[in-house]
N, C-alpha and C positions, 0 to 999 in steps of 0.2 A: 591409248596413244596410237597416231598414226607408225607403221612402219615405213620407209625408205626403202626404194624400189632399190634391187641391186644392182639394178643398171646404172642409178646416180651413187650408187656406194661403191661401186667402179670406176666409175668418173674421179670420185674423190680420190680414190687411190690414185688414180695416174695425175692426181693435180698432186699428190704430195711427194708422188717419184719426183716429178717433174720440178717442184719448189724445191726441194733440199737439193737434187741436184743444180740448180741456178744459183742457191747459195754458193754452196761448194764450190763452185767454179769462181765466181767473181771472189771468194775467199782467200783464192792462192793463185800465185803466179806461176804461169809456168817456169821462170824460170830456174824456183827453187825443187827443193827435194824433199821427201817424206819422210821422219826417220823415227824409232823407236824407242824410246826411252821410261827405263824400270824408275817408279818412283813407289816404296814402302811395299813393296813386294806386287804389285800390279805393272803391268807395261800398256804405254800411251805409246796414244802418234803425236810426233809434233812437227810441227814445217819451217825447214832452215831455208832463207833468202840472202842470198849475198847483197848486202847495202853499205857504200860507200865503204869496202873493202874491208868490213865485217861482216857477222854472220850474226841475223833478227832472227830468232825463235819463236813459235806461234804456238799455243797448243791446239790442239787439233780435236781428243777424244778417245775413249778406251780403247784400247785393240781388240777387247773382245763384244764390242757393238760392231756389230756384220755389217749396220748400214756405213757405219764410219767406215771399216775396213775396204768394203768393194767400191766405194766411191775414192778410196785413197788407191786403191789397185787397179780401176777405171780412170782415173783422172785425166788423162789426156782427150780423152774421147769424149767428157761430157759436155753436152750441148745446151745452152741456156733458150726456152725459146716463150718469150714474153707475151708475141700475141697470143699464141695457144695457151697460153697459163688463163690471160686472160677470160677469154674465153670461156676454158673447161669455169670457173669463177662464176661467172653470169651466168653460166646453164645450172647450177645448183644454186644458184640463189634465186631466180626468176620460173626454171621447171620445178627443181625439187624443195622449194622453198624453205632453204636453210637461212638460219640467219647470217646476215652480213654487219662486217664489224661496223660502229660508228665512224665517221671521217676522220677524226680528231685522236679516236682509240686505235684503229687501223693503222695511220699515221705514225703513231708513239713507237707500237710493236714492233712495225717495220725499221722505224729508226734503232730503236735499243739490238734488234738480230742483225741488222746490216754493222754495229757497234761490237754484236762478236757476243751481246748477254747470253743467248741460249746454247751456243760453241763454247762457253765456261759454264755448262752443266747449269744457267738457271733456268727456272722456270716462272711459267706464267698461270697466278693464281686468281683468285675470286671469280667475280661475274663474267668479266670475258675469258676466262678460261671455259665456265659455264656456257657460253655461247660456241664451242668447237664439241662440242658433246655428243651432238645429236647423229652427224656422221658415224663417229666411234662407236657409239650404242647401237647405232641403225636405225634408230626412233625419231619422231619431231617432239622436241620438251615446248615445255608453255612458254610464250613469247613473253608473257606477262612477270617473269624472276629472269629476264634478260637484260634492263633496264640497270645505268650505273653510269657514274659523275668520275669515276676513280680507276685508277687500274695497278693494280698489286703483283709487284715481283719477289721469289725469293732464290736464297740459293743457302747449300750451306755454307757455314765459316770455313769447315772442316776444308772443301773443297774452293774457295775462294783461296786460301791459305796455298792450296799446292800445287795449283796449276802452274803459278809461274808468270804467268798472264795476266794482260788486263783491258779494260776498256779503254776509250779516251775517255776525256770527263765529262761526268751524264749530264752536267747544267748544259754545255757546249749541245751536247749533242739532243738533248730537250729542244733547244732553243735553233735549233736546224730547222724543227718542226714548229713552232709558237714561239717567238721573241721576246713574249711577255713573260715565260718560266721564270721561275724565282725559286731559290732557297728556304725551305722553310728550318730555322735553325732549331736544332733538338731542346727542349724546355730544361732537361736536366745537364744538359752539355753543349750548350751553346756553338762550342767548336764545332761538331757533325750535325750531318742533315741526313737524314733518312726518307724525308718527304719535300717533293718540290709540289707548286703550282703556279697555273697560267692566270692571267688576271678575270679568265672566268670562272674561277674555283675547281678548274678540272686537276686530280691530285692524284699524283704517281709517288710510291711509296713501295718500299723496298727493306724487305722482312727473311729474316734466322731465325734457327731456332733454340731455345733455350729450352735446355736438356740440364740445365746444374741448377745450383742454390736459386731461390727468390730474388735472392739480393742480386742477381743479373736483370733483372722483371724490369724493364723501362729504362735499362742504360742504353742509349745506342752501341752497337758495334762495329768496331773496322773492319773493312771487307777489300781487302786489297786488288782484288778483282775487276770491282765495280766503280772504276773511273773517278776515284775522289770520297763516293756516297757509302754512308756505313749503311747499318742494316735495324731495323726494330728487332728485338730476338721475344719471342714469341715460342708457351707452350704448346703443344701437339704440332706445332709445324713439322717437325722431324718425323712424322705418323701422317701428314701431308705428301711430303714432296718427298719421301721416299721410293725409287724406281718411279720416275718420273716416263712417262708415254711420249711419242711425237705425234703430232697433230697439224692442220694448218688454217690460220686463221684468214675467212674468207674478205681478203682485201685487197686489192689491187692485181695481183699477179696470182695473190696466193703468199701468208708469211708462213712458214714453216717456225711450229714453236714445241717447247716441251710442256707438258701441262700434267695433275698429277692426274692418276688414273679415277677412272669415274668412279670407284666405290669408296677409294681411298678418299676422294672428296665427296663425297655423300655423308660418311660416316664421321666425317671430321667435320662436317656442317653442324651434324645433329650434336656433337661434343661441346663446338662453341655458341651454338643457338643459345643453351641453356645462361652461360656467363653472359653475353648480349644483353638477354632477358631483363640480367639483374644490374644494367647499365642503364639509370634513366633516359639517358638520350638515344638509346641504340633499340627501342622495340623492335620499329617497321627492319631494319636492317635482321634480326632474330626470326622474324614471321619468314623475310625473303631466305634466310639461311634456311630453315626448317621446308619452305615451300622445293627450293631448290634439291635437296635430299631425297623429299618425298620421289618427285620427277624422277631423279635419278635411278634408286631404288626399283620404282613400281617398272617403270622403264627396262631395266636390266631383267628384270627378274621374267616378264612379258619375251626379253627376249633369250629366256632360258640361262640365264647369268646369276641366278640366282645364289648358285655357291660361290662366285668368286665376293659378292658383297657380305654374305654369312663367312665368309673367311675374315677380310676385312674387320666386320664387327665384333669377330671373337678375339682379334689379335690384339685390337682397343680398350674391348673388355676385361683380357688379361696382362691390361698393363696394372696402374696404378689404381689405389682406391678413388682419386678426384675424378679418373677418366670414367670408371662406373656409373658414379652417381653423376655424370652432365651426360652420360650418354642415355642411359635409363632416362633421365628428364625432358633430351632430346624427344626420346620415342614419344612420351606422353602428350609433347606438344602439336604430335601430329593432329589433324582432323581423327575424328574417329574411326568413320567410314575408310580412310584409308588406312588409317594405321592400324586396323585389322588385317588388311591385305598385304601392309609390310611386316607386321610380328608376325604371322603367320608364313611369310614365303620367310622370312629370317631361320624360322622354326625349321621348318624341312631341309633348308640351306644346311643348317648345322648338325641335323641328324644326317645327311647324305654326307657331310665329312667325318661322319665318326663319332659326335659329340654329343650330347645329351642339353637339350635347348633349357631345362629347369637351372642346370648350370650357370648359365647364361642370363638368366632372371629373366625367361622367356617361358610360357605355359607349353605343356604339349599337347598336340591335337590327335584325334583317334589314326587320324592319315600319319602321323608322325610313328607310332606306334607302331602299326601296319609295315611305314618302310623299314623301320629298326628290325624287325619281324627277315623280313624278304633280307635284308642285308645279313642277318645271321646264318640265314641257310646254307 
């Protein structure tokens, strides 16, 4: 895979100082004020505005993410500057040939964080989260698992429940961007919607995770959060969108989004590649999950990243017995030829943190050996 010059992986950085601070700013007015508040033994920020001789509370975000803190301790000073967002935008899309989001998907993004979704800690999953990757890694991924009709958000319950906050409501604010948005009502619970779409089938859908009994498996859930819209609860997502990354998705100005980390969604590809699989209607979406991982993976590892994916996959592997055997089954599905190059960089990845890869239901290689060797000395 080609690497990214670090001159355009500079570039990206100061488009993403540059987007979050734009957020920020049209976020809050000046004329309210920043204040802290302990909730279950953690301290936020939140932002009081005096309105019509009350006081609106907004939450804000941890005190102890640095980016929230120095932009709430900079606040006065930030400057939003649109054409240059612009700008730095088209020079990495046109010199360093990243991808740019689709019109319609670009659109959504900016709608839902201008609405406050990614400031209540969600984030933004599947393929176009895939499509903000390749900056982060420093790699160009194949154009060809970038392709997508749909666009997938989650958040937790846990954290939709405490902020306190919320959206306005998502049909509304869909429909700001396409008129045609529609509610699609939940099969088991008519009353919540989880998933909307536009009269072209393009489908936004909003997913938790289910961490308890089965019997949660397919009930939508309420998300007080999220402007009306409950949420699909969904296993391994909580092993997804745990420590979520910022990123920015190349559209318009630049969307600043949170998306989960690359290995964390590499590995959690190759988890639900395998159930796909056994989804008659969902092959080709299984191949793209499994192609999408590989990219990932071979990618990280290329760029010396190796242990943080071998962390990753150990952490999966020592969950549950169901997550073994689809991640084992993930690996299988790879091509050969490469999926020699990812059990094998897996392999070293987990000897280099201490671990023994046969553990792991991974072989070990003489090099493996060798460094177990040099690390005991």
């Amino acid at each position: 895979m080609q690497p990214i010059s670090h001159i355009y992986q500079t570039v990206y950085s100061e488009l993403a100082e540059r987007a979050l601070d734009a957020t920020f700013k049209s976020d809050f007015d000046l004329r309210g004020r920043f204040v802290i508040q302990e909730v279950k033994g953690r301290r936020y920020w939140y932002f009081d505005l005096p309105e019509d001789g009350t006081k609106k509370r907004t939450y804000v975000g941890p005190v102890d993410d640095e980016e929230i803190t120095r932009r709430v301790e900079n606040f006065k000073d930030l400057k939003a500057d649109n054409r240059e967002r612009r700008r730095l935008v088209s020079t990495l899309v046109r010199e360093a040939y990243l991808p740019r989001a689709e019109a319609l998907t670009g659109d959504i993004i900016k709608a839902l964080a201008a609405a406050g979704f990614f400031r209540l800690r969600g984030v933004l999953i599947g393929t176009v989260a895939y499509q903000c990757y390749p900056p982060l890694i420093g790699v160009r991924l194949p154009n060809t698992a970038m392709v997508t009709s749909d666009a997938d958000f989650a958040q937790f319950h846990s954290i939709s429940v405490a902020v306190g906050d919320a959206m306005p409501p998502i049909l509304e604010t869909l429909r700001a961007v396409d008129e045609t948005f529609r509610e699609i009502p939940d099969r088991i619970d008519g009353r919540k919607t989880t998933r909307f779409a536009n009269r072209a089938g393009y489908k936004v859908e909003f997913l938790t995770s289910n961490t308890g009994s089965d019997d949660y498996g397919g009930k939508p859930t309420a998300m007080p959060a999220l402007g009306g819209a409950s949420a699909q609860p969904l296993r391994f997502l909580d092993f997804l969108i745990h420590q979520p990354m910022r990123g920015v998705l190349l559209h318009g100005a630049g969307v600043p989004v949170l998306v989960p980390s690359p290995e964390r969604y590499a590995i959690h590809k190759l988890i639900v590649s395998s159930r796909r699989r056994m989804d008659d209607d969902r092959p080709s979406k299984s191949r793209k999950d499994v192609a999408q991982a590989t990219a990932i993976i071979v990618a990280m590892m290329e760029q010396r990243r190796g242990d943080d994916v071998a962390d990753a996959f150990m952490e999966a592997r020592d969950r549950w017995p169901a997550w073994r055997e689809a991640l084992l089954d993930g690996l299988s599905s790879i091509e050969d030829g490469a999926r020699a190059t990812v059990t094998a960089g897996l392999s070293r990845g987990i000897v280099n943190l201490g671990s023994d890869p046969e553990a792991y239901g991974l072989k070990r290689s003489a090099n493996d050996d060798d460094k177990e060797s040099e690390l005991r000395r």
